[in-house]
PLY file of the C-alpha trace (Angstrom):
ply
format ascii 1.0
element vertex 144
property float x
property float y
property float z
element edge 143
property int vertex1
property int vertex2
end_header
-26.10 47.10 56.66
-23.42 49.45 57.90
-25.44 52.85 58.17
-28.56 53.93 60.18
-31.99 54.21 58.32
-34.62 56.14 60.45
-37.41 55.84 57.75
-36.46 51.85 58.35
-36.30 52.15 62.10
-39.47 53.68 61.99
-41.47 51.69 59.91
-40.22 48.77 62.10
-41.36 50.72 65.05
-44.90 51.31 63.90
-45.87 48.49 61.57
-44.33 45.76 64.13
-43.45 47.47 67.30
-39.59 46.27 66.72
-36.65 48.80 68.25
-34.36 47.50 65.91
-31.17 47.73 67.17
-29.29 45.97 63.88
-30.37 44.13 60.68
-28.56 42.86 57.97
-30.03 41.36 54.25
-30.42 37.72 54.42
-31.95 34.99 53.08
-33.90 32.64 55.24
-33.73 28.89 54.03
-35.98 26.33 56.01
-38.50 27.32 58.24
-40.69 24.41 59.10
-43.90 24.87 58.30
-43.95 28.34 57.17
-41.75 28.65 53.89
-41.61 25.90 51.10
-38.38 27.58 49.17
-35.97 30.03 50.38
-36.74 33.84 50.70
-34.81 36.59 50.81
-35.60 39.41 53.44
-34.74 41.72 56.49
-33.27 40.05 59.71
-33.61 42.98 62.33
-32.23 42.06 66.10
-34.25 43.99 68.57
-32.71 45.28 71.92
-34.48 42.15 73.53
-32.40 39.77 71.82
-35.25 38.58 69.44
-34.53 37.81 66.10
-37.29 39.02 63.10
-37.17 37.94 59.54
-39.65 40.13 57.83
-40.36 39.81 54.01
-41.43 42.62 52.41
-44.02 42.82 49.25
-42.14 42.42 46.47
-42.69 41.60 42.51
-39.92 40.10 40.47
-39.18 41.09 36.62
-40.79 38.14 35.49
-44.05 38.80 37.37
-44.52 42.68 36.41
-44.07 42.00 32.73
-46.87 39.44 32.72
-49.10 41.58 34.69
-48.22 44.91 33.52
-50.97 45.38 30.78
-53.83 43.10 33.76
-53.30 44.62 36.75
-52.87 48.28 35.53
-49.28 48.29 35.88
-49.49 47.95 39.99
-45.81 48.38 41.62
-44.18 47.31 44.59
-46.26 48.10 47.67
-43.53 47.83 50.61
-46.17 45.85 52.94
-44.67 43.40 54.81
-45.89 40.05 53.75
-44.07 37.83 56.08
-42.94 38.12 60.08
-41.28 35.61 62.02
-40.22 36.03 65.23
-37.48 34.12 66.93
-37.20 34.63 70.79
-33.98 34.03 72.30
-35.43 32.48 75.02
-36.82 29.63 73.10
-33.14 28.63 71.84
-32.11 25.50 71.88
-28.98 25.73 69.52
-27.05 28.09 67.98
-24.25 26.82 65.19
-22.37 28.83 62.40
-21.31 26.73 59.79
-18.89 27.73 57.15
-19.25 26.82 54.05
-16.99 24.94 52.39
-16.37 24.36 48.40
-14.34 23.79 45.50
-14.75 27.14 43.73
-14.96 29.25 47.08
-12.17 30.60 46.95
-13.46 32.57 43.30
-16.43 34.05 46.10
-16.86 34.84 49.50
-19.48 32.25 50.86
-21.39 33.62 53.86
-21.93 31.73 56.28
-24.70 29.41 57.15
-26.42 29.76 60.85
-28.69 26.87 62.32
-31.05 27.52 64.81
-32.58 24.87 67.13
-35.89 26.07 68.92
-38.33 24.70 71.50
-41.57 23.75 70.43
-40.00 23.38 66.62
-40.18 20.41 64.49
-37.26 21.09 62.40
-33.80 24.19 61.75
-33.95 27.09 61.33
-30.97 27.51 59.01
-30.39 31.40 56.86
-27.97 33.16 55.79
-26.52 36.76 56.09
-25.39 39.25 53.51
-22.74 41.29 54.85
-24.06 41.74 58.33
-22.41 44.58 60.23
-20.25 43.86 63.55
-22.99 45.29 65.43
-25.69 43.09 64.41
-23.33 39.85 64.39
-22.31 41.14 68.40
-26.03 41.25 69.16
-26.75 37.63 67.27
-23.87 36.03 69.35
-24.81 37.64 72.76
-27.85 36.43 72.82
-28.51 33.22 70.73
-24.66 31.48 71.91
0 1
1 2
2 3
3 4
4 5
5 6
6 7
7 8
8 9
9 10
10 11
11 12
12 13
13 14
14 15
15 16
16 17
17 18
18 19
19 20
20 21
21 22
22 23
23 24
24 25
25 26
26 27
27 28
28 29
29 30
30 31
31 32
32 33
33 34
34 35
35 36
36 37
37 38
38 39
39 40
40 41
41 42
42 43
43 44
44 45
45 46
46 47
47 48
48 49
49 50
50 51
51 52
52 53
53 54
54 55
55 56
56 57
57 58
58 59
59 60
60 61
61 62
62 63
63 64
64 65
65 66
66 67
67 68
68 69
69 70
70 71
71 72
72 73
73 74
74 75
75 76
76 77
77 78
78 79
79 80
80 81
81 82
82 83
83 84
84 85
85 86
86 87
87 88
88 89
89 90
90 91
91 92
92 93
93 94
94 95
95 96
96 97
97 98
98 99
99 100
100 101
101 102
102 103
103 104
104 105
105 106
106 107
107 108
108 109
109 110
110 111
111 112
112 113
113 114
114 115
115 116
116 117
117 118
118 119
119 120
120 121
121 122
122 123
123 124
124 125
125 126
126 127
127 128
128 129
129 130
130 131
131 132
132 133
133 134
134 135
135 136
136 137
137 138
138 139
139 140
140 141
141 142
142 143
């Protein structure tokens, strides 16, 4: 994301007691043992050098027209409904990997980032939409 949010920064702040010094969109892939498909989210790097993927509450199209007329017509609450943390500390391996295909030159594929860490049985691999310089300065300070 390229401009400040407070109302984000504080949230952060008070919900999870992140100083978020950067986030970006992103979509988080494999995550062994905690996700069975992908999910999208917010990656936030704190001034620690930790990296949070929080998933917030969230209904899709599909799921509010079914349950409009059930659950009183309930909308999106904001609560977070997923936070994983990702010390720097516990690193083991840090790649960027480009993606590579036939029609890519039609989009602009973001890159794919695999993450090794102790005490894990498997990568950590997600994606980033658009991250800022900022956030991609903190993500390479600490985790390369």
């Amino acid at each position: 994301m390229k401009e400040t949010n407070p109302e984000l920064q504080k949230k952060l702040k008070d919900s999870l007691g992140i100083d978020a010094a950067a986030w970006s969109l992103g979509r988080l892939f494999s995550f062994p043992g905690k996700l069975s498909s992908p999910a999208w989210g917010l990656f936030a790097m704190d001034a620690s050098g930790d990296l949070h993927f929080i998933r917030f509450h969230q209904q899709n199209w599909y799921s509010s027209l079914t349950q409009s007329g059930a659950s009183g017509g309930n909308s999106d609450t904001g609560d977070i409904q997923v936070h994983i943390c990702f010390p720097s500390d516990k690193a083991l391996s840090f790649k960027k990997i480009k993606k590579r295909g036939f029609f890519s030159f039609l989009t602009r594929p973001f890159p794919l980032y695999h993450l090794e860490q102790e005490g894990s049985e498997g990568l950590v691999i997600f994606e980033l939409e658009d991250p800022d310089l900022n956030f991609l300065t903190l993500l390479d300070q600490f985790f390369s």
